[in-house]
C-alpha positions in Angstrom: -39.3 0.9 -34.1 -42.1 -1.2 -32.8 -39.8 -4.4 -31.9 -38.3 -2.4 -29.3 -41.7 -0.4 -28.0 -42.1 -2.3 -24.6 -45.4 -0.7 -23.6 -47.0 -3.4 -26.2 -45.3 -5.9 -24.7 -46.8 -8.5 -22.1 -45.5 -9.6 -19.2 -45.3 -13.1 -20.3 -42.9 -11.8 -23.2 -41.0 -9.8 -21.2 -40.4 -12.7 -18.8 -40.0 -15.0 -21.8 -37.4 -12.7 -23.3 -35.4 -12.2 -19.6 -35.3 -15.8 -18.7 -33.8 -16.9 -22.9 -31.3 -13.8 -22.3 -29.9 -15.3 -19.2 -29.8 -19.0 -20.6 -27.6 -17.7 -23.5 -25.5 -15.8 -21.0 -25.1 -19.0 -18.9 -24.4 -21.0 -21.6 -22.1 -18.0 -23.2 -20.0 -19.4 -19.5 -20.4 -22.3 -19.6 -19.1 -23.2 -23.3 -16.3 -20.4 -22.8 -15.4 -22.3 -19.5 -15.2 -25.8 -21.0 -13.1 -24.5 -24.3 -10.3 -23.1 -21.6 -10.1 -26.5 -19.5 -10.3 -27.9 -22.5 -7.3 -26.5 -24.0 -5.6 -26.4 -20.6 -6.5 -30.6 -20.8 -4.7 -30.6 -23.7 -1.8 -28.9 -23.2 -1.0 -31.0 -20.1 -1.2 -34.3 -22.2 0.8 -33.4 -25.0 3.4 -32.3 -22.4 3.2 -35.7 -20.8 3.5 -37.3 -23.8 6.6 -35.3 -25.2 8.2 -36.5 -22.3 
């Protein structure tokens, strides 16, 4: 298992790898966040235009 071995790895990589797991996070939020308003969006204009 020497993906995972972290003694070989730099400090540049490390850094690289922290900062590109916390971008997918964010965007992990971000698109979850836009689907619900999205569908919330949605659901408020077919309701409006049942009516």
């Amino acid at each position: 298992m020497a993906l995972f071995a972290t003694e070989t790895w730099t400090m540049r990589h490390r850094l690289l790898l922290t900062i590109g797991a916390i971008l997918v996070v964010c965007q992990l939020i971000s698109v979850f966040w836009l689907w619900h308003e999205s569908k919330e969006q949605i659901q408020l204009l077919v309701a409006s235009a049942i009516e």
